[in-house]
N, C-alpha and C positions, 0 to 999 in steps of 0.2 A: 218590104224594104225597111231596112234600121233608119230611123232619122237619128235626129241629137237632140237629146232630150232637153229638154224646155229648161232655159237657166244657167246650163253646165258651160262653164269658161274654158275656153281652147288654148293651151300653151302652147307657143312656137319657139321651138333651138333651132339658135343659129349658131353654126360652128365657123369661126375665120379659120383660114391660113395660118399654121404654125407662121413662114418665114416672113408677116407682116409685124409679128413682135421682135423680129431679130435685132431691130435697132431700139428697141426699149430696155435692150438686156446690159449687162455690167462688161462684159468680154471687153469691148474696145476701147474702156476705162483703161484695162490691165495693158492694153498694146500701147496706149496712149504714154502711160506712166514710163512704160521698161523706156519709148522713143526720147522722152525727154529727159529721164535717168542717163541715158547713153550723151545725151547731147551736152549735158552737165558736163560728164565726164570728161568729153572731147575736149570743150571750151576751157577747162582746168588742166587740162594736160598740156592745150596753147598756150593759157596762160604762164606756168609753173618753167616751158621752155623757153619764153622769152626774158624770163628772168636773169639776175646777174648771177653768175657763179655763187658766189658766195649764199647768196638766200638760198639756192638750191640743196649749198651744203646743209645750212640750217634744216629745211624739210627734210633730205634727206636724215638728219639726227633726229626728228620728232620720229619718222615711220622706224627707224630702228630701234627708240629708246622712248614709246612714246610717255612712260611715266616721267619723265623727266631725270634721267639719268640719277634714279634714286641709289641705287647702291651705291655710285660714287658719294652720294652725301650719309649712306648707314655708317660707312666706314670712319664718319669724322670731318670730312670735307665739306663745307656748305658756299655757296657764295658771299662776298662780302658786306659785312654791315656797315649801315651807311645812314644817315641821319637824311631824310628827305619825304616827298608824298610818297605815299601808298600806292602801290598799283591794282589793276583790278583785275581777276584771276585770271584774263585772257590775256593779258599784257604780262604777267608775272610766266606766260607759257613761253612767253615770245622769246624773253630773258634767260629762261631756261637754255633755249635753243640755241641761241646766242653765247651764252655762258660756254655749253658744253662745247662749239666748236672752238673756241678761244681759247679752251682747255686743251684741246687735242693740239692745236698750234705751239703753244707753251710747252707740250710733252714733247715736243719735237724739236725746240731749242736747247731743251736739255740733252738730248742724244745727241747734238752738234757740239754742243760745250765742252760735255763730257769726252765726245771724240775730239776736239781741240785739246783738252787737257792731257787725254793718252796719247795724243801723235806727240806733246811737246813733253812726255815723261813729268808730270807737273802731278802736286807737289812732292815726284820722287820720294824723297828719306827723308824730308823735310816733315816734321811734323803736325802741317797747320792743317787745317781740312774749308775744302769747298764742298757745301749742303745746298742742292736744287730742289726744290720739291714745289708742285703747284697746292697750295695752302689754301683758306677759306675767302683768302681777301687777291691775289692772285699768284704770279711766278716769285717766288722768294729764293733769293740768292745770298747764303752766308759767307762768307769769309771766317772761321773761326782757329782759333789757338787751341791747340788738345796736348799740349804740353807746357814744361815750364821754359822753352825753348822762346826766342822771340824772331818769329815768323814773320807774321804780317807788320806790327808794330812793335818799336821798342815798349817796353814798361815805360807805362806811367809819358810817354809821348806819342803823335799827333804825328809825327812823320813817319812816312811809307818806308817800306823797307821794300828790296828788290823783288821777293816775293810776293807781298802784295800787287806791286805795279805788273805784273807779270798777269799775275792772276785776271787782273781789270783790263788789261790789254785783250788776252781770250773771250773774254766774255763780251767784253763791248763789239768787237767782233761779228757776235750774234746778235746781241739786243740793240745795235744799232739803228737796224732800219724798219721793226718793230714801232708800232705806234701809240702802244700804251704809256702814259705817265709812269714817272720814277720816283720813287719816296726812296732817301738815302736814311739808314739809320745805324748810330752810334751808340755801343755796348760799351759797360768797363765791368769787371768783377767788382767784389767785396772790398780790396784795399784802399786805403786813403793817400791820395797824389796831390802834389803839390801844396797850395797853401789856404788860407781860408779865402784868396782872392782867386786863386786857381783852382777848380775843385774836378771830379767826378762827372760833372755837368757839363763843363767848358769841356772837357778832357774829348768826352763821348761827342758832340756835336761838332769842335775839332774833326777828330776821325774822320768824322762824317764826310764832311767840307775835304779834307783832301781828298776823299774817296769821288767825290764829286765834282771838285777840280782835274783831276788825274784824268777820270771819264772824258771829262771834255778836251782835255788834251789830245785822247786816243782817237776822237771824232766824233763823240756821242752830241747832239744837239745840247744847249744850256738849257732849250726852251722845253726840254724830256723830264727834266727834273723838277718836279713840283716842291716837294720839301725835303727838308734838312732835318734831322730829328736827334736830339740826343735823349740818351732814356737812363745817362750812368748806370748806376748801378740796381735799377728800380724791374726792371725786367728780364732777371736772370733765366741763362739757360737750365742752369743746374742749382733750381731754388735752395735745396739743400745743404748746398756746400758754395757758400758766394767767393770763397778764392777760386772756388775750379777754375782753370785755363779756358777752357769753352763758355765760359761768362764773358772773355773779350773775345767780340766780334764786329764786324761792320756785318750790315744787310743791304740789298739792294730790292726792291720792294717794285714788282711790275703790276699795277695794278690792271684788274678784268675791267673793260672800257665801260661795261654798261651800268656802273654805279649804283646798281640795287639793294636792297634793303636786305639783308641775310633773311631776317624774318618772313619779309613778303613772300620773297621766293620758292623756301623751306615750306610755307603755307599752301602754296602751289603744287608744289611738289607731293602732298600729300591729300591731296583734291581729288 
């Protein structure tokens, strides 16, 4: 008979159970996470529905556009500059989103304008021109002379001619029930009017003032109109030639409600 020899140390294996490590393993990490990902998801879809239409729009513009609707700003467009705090690049998203709906609203006024101006044959043969265009600061609405014809206003006068009033009538029309601020502003070309007590200055902020008085006439709130601007002759359309006819204009100025900083935004934008 073998014994064991004197000294020599006996290993023992012992082997467990694979399925007693089954709960020390990572797997129900992974189930854990997908359950709470889903529930995330749910509670943001609750949320996002009991929202007001309008925020919806907004979301809805970030998942379509989510750089911040940069090609509209490649092409020249930016939002407006504005003297105030700094926002901070989550806030400056927000404005984006804001912005671009405000803008789709605004391109939409114009396609009512414009069909008001063709159901009313306006300005027919008449020479003057109405320019809509949504600009860096918001809806810009021209009134301009493109001839040497007197359309909107006489030469060198401050009172409306029929066209004019016509024109202000359609429009207000639309930009009535709009809740953006209105900045009124007053153009003259190159020439010299009136006298050294009457100038280029008075002339254009004139303008302005009736264009602004006339609105309220037609039904536009007084309380819509925040300023009165006249710029004479200091902000020509056509720098190069200051008698051009298209130097005299009035503008109607809708400003984008969310007063942001062009800069800030544009920063954003490129985040």
């Amino acid at each position: 008979m073998t014994g064991r020899r004197k000294g020599s140390k006996v290993v023992r294996v012992v082997r467990k159970s694979s399925h007693m490590g089954d709960h020390h393993s990572g797997s129900w990490k992974v189930a854990y996470a997908d359950f709470i990902t889903a529930m995330m998801a749910f509670f943001l879809v609750m949320w996002i529905t009991g929202m007001e239409s309008n925020v919806k729009e907004l979301i809805q513009g970030y998942f379509n556009n989510p750089i911040g609707f940069k090609r509209a700003y490649s092409t020249g467009t930016s939002p407006v500059a504005h003297e105030g705090p700094a926002l901070s690049p989550g806030s400056a998203r927000i404005v984006l989103l804001s912005r671009d709906a405000e803008r789709r609203r605004m391109e939409m006024v114009i396609e009512r304008i414009e069909r008001r101006l063709a159901e009313a044959n306006f300005p027919g043969s008449m020479p003057g021109k109405i320019e809509m265009v949504v600009a860096r600061d918001g809806l810009r609405i021209e009134l301009m002379e493109t001839g040497q014809d007197e359309t909107f206003f006489t030469i060198g006068s401050a009172e409306l001619r029929p066209a004019a009033l016509r024109a202000l009538e359609l429009i207000a029309a639309e930009i009535a029930n709009l809740p953006n601020d209105i900045i009124i502003e007053g153009h003259t070309d190159g020439r010299r009017y009136g006298t050294d007590a009457y100038t280029n200055w008075e002339l254009s902020v004139d303008r302005a003032n009736a264009a602004r008085r006339a609105l309220a006439s037609m039904g536009l709130g007084e309380d819509r109109v925040v300023e009165v601007r006249g710029y004479a002759d200091k902000q020509l359309r056509v720098p190069h030639d200051a008698l051009d006819p298209r130097n005299r204009r009035v503008s109607l100025l809708l400003r984008f409600r969310d007063g942001s900083s062009a800069s800030v935004v544009d920063r954003a934008v490129t985040d």
